[in-house]
N, C-alpha and C positions, 0 to 999 in steps of 0.2 A: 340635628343630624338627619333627623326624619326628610324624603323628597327631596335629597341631592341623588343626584344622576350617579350612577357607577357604570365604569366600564364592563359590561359583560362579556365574561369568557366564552370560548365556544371552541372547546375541544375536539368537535368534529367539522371544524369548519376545510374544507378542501384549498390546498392550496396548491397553486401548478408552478414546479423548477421549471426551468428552461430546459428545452427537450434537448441541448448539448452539454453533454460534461464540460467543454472547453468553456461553456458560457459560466459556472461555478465557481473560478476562481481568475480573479485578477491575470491578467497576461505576467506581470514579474513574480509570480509568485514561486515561491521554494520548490514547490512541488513541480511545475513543468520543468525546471532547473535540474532538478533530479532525473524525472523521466529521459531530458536531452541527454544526461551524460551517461545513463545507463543505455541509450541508444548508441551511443559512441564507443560502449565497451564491449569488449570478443566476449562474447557469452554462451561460444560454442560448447565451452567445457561445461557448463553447467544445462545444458541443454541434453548433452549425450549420457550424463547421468541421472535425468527424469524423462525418459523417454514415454511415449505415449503409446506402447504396443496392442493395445486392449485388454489388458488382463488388468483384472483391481480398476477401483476408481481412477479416473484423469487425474493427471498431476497437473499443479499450477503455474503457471508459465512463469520460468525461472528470470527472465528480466522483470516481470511484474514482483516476483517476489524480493527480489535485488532491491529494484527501486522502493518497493515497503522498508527492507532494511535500512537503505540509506535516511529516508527520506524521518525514519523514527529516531534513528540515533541523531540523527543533524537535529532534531530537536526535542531531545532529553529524552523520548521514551523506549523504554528496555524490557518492558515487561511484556510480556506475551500475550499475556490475559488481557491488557490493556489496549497492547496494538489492535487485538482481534476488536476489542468493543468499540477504536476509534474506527475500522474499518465499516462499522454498523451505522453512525452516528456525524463523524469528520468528514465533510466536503473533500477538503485535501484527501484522507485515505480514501475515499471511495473514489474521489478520481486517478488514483494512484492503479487501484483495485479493479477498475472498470465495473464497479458495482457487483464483482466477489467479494465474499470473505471470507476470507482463509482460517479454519479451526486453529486457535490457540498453540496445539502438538505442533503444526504444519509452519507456525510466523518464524522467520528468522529472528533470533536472538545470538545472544553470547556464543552461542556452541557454531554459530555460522563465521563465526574467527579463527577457529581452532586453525592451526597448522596442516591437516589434514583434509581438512572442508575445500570444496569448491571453488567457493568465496575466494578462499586465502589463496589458493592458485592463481586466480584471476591477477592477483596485483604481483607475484611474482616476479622478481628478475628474471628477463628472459635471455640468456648470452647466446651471441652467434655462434 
């Protein structure tokens, strides 16, 4: 075994992504499919409830948060803790993200369904 060649590791080796998010992921992927249809949805309502007046920290832009939701439940994930770390690590979330990440408190889950939520507004019947 002695003086066979091994591949050496190199942990600090530098590597350069493509300076576009759009260049990270495939053109049909899930993720631009999400961003499209969240671009298509009225999300005034949920805009006029995180409004950005300067007081406290900036909120997160409520279609960017939308599309985190969607684009986590279309593919099994629900946990908070989890979305926040795929946002750290997942091409997809971080393109979703635009390379934020939203604290765990802040990810939409479960509670962003409720009856009373934003969200749930959005899909509403809306009668003339």
């Amino acid at each position: 075994m002695d003086g066979l060649p091994l591949h050496r590791r190199d942990r600090d080796q530098l590597f350069l992504l493509p300076v576009s998010m759009r260049d990270w992921l495939a053109e049909g992927h899930l993720a631009w499919f999400v961003i499209e249809v969240v671009e298509r949805i009225d999300t005034c309502g949920l805009h006029v409830r995180h409004r950005n007046d300067g007081v406290g920290r900036p909120a997160y832009d409520p279609d960017m948060m939308l599309a985190l939701l969607f684009y986590a439940y279309a593919t099994g994930m629900r946990s908070s803790r989890r979305i926040e770390a795929s946002c750290r690590t997942d091409a997809a979330y971080r393109v979703i993200c635009g390379g934020v990440v939203p604290d765990h408190a802040t990810t939409p889950t479960r509670s962003s369904w409720r009856p009373q939520t934003a969200v749930w507004q959005l899909f509403r019947p809306r009668w003339p």
